[in-house]
N, C-alpha and C positions, 0 to 999 in steps of 0.2 A: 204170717204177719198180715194185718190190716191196716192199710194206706189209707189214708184218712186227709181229704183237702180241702181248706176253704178258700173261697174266693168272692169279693165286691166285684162284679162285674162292668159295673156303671155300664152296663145296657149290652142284654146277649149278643142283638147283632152285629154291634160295635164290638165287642173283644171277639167273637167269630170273624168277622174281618181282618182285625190281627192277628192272628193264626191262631188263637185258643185250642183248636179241636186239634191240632198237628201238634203241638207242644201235649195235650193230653193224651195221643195216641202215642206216644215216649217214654210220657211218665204215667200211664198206667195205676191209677190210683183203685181201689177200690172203690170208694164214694167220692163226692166232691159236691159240697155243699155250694151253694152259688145262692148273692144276696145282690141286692138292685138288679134284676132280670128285666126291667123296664120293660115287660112288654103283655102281651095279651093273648089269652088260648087261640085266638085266630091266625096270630104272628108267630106261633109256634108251632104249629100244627102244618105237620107235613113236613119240617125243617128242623128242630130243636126237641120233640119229642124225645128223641136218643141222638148223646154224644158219643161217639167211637165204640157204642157195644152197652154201651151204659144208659140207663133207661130212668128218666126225669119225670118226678113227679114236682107238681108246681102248687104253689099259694099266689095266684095274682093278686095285684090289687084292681080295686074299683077304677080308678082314676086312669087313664093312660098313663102310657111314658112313665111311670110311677111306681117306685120301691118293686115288691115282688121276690119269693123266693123259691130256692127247689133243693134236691137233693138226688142227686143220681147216682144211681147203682147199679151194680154188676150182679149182684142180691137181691131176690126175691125178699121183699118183706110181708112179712105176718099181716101189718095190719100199715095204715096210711093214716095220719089225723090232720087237718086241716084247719090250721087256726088255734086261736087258746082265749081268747077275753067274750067271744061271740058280740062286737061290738064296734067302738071306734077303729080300735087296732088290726081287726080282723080283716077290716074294709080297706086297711091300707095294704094287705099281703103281706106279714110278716112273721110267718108260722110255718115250717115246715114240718114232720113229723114222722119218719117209717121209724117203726117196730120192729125187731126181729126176735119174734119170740117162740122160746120152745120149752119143755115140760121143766127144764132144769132154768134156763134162764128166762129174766125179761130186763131186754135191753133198746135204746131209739138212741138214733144217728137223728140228728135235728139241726133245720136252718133256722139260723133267726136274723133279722136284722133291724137293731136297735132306733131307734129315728134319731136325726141328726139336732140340732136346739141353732146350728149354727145360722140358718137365716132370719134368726128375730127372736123375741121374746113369746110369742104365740106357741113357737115349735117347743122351745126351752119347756114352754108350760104342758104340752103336751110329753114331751121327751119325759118329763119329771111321773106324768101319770101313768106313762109307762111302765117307769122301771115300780111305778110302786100298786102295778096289777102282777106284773112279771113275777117278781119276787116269791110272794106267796103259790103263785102257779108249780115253780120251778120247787120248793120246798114241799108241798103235797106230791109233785111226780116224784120227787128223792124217796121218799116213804113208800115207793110200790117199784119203781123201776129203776135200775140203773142208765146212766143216759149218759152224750156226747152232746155237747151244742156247738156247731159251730159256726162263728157269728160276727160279723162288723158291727164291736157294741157301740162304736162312735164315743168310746171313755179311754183315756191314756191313765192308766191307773198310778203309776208314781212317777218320779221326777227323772227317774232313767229308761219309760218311755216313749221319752217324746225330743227332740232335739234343745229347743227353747223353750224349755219349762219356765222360767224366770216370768217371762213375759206375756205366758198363755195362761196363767191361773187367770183371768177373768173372764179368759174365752170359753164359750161353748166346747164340752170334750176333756177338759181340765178343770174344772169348777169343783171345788170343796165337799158341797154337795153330790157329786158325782162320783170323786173317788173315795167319798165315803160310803156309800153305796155300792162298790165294787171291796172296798175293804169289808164289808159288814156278809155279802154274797161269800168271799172266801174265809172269812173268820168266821162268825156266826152260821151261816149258811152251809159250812162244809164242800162246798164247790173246790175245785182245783183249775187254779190255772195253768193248765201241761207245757205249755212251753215255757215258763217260768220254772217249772218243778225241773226240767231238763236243763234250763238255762239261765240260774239265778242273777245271774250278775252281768247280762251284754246289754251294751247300751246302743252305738252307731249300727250295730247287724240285726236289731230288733225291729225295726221300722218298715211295717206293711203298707202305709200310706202318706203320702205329699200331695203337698195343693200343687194347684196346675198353673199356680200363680210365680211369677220370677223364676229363681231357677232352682228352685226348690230339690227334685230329683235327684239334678246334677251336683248337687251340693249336699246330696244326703242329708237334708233336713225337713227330716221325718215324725211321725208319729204310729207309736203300733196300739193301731184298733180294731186287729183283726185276734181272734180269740177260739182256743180248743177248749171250751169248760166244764169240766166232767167230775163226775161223781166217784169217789176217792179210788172203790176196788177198781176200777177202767182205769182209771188216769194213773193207777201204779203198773198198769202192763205198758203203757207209754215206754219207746225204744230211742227212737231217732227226730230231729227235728227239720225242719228246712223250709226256709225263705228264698222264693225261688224271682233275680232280680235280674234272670240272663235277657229278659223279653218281655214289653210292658203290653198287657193286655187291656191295662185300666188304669186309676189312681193309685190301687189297689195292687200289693203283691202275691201270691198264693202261700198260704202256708199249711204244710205238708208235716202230719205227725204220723209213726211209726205207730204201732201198736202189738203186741203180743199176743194176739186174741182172732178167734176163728170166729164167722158168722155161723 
């Protein structure tokens, strides 16, 4: 089996603080995708290079304190790619990309992480040209390789969600345009969304993230926008699912999918 985990970190050495690296030495994942790393080849180096045996490759961004993403493995990969628009988005760190290829397959375990629209209208306008470089990216890689993405897309894709749909359609994350966009990625696009395909129909046990505002948490009043998106022949060896909520490392829960499939 291949362990497969993502996680929003909101800033490595903040969830290293709360125990991340001890809960990871437990659960044993093969990879673990990690998005907002907040941090910088300097602040990593010597400390977060490798977690528990697992060896991290990063996309910083430019800016401090600022998004960043990685993927760490227990796997040698074939190849490592860094980035995808060579541009605006490159600059913000939101590309991660190993390979593991061999003469029969070609397959990438990939981080991503979507930008958020929620502090203003600026970001929304960025978020939007996001997803519409992304798109086409992710549809030319489906034509050569089979792929995992896994990703804080910052989209709650329908009304079972997110706790308070009713009253977030005008919010950033819930917007029309959004989950049309995520509809058109799994209809059109052929994508799979694995935890979905395992778990059609959960609503309150779905939710990877709460604001840190009221008591949100404490009240399971969540949204899930943490995401396994895979390309159909992988996302059918998909086994077991898991939200793991015993120990908060972040905003952000870990979500843990099985897989059938050897590197």
């Amino acid at each position: 089996m291949f362990k497969l985990t993502s996680l929003n970190l909101n800033g490595i050495r903040s969830a290293s603080n709360k125990g991340l690296e001890t809960w990871l030495a437990g659960h044993a994942p093969d990879c673990i995708c990690v998005q907002e790393v907040k941090a910088q080849a300097a602040d990593v180096a010597g400390r977060f290079e490798e977690m528990v045996g697992l060896k991290g490759h990063f996309h910083f961004a430019e800016k401090k304190g600022y998004s960043g993403v990685a993927v760490y493995t227990r796997h040698e990969p074939s190849d490592v790619v860094i980035g995808f628009d060579g541009g605006e988005f490159d600059a913000e760190g939101r590309w991660a990309e190993l390979r593991f290829d061999t003469p029969k397959r070609k397959f990438s375990v990939i981080s991503v992480y979507f930008p958020s629209g929620s502090s203003g209208p600026e970001r929304q306008e960025a978020k939007y040209r996001f997803l519409d470089l992304v798109y086409p990216h992710l549809m030319a890689l489906k034509q050569k390789r089979e792929f995992v993405i896994c990703s804080d897309v910052n989209i709650a894709h329908q009304e079972k969600d997110l706790k308070n749909w009713r009253s977030n359609q005008k919010n950033s994350g819930f917007l029309p345009e959004e989950r049309a966009w995520m509809t058109k990625l799994l209809n059109e696009g052929g994508l799979i969304d694995v935890y979905r395909r395992l778990q059609p129909d959960t609503t309150d046990t779905c939710y990877t993230w709460w604001s840190n505002r009221g008591q949100a948490y404490a009240n399971n009043v969540g949204w899930r926008l943490d995401y396994h998106l895979a390309t159909p022949a992988f996302a059918e060896t998909a086994r077991s699912e898991a939200i793991y909520k015993g120990e908060k490392f972040s905003d952000h829960a870990p979500i843990t999918i099985e897989y059938d499939f050897q590197l």
